[in-house]
Structures are given as structure tokens and as C-alpha cells.
N, C-alpha and C positions, 0 to 999 in steps of 0.2 A: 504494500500500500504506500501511493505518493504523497505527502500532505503539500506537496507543492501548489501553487495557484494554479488555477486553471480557470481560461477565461475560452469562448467558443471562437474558430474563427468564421465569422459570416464575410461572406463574398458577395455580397451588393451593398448599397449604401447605409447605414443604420445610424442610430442616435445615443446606442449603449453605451454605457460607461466602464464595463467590463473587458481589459482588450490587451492582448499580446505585443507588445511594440517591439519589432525588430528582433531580441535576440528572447531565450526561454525565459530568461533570468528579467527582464524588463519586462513585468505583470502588473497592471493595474486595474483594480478587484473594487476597490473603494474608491469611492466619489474625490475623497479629497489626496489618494492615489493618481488617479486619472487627472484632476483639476494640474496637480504639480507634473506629472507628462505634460498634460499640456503647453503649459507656460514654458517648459524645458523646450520643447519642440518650436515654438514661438520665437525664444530667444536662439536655436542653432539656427534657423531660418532667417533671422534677421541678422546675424550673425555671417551667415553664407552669403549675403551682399553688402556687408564691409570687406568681408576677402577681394569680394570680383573689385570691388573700388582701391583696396590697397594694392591688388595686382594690377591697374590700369595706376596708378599713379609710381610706383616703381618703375612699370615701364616706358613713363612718361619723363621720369625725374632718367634716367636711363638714357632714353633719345636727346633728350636736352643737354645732357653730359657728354653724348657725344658728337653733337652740333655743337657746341662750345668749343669742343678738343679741334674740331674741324675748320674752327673760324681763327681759331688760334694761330694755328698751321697755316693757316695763308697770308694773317697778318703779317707772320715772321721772315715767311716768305715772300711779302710782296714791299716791307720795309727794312728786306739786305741791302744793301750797298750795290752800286753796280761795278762792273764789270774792274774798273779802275780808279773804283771806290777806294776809300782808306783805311781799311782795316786788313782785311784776309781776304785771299780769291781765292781760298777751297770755296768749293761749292754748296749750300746749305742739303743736310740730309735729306731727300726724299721722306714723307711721311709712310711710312710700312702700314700697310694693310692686313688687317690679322689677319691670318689663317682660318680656314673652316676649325681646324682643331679648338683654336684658341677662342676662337667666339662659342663652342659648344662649350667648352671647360669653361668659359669666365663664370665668377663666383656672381656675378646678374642674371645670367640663364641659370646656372645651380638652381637658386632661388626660384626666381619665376618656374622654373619645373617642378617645384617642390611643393610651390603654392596652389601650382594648377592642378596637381596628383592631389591634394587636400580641397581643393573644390571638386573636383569630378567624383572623390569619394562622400563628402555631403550631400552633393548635389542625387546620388544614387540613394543615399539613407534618405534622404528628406521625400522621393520617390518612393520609395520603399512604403514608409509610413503612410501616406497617400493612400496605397493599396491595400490600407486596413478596411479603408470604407466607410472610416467614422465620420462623421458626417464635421463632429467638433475637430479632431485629430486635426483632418483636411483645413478647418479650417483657420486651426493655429499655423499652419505651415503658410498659407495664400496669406494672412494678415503679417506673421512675421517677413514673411517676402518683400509685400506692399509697403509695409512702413519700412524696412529695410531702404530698399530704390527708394524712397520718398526722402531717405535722409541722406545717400548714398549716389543715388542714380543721377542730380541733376547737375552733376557735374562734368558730363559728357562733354568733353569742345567740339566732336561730331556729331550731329542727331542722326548719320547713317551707322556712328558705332555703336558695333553688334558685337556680343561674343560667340555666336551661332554663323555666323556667315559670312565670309571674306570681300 
């Protein structure tokens, strides 16, 4: 004999407060069980788009750092001396273009890949939970979303950026 919880799984939409969330071990049996799922669910959801906004500004603070390095490089370049100028006629370095290795290894891709493996696995739980059916469940997950982007989202400099479509 189990004395573990046990809550039923229904597979269409319902209003129960009884319900399995994600793994055996996360049962919520009691109201004020369920109520605290809830909220928990609320807050990873609202949570899940601070990430997509700290991963779009990372990689905004990123581009910028490397249009700087890039502006830099030309000033330097376009305020050498000339030819019989008075300083040195070596030649100013060419600026090197990393390598595919070196742009896969930088410690900004690291990151951003690490960030994006931690969204794409929320983004799957938070789906997950959806397909309880609960009716409340689903609906801490769309409100923490919602208010999420609403404190997150209107910072887009493109209104055609998307994280869905290139």
C-alpha cells in the first residue's frame, strides 16, 4: 500500500484543484497546495520572459561592443600619419577577424547558449503544465507570460523582432 498522493489525470479541460504537476513528487491535493502551485507557476512564467529580455539585451550590449571595437579600428586607422608622416612607416596592423572557432568558444556565445538551453527547457515545462488541462494551472502560466512581456516585452527596438522567426 502507497500513502503517497494521488490526484486523477483528466485529459480535457477541468477546474479541479487536485492535480499532478510535472514530476510524481509535485502533488497538489489541497486547495491551499494547489493555490501555492499556482503562484509558483505564475512566477517561472513571468520569470521565463525576463530571461528572453536578458538574453536580447546581452546580445544587444554584445553587438554594440563590437561596433565600438569596429569604429575604433578605423579611427586608428584613418588618423595614422601618412605615408611620410613623422612618426613610423611600418604599417598599422590589419584588424584580424576571429575565427569561426573563436566566435563559437567566446565566453558571449558560452553564455547566450546556456541561456537559451535554460529557456527552451522552461519554455517545455511551462508547456508541459498547460497539458494538465487545468483550467486555473493554464491560467497562471498565460497571466505570468502576459504580465511578464508587459514589463519585459516593450523594449523591442524592432517591432519585427521575433524569437520564433528569422
Amino acid at each position: 500500500t502507497s500513502t503517497a498522493k494521488s490526484c486523477p489525470m483528466i485529459m480535457v479541460f477541468h477546474a479541479g484543484h487536485c492535480e499532478r504537476i510535472l514530476w510524481r513528487g509535485w502533488v497538489a491535493s489541497t486547495v491551499t497546495e494547489f493555490v501555492l502551485s499556482a503562484l509558483a507557476i505564475f512566477l517561472v512564467s513571468f520569470l521565463y520572459e525576463a530571461l528572453k529580455f536578458l538574453r536580447q539585451q546581452l546580445a544587444r550590449r554584445e553587438a554594440r561592443r563590437a561596433s565600438e571595437q569596429l569604429a575604433a579600428e578605423q579611427r586608428r586607422k584613418n588618423e595614422a600619419p601618412a605615408a611620410g608622416g613623422c612618426c613610423s612607416e611600418a604599417p598599422l596592423a590589419e584588424p584580424r577577424e576571429q575565427t569561426y572557432w573563436q566566435r563559437l568558444f567566446a565566453s558571449s556565445h558560452i553564455v547566450q547558449s546556456l541561456l537559451n538551453l535554460l529557456q527552451i527547457v522552461i519554455s517545455y515545462l511551462l508547456m508541459l503544465i498547460f497539458m494538465t488541462f487545468n483550467y486555473w494551472l493554464c491560467l497562471a502560466v498565460i497571466l505570468g507570460l502576459g504580465l511578464g512581456y508587459f514589463f519585459f516585452g516593450w523594449n523591442k527596438k524592432n517591432p519585427d523582432e521575433s524569437e520564433c522567426c528569422p
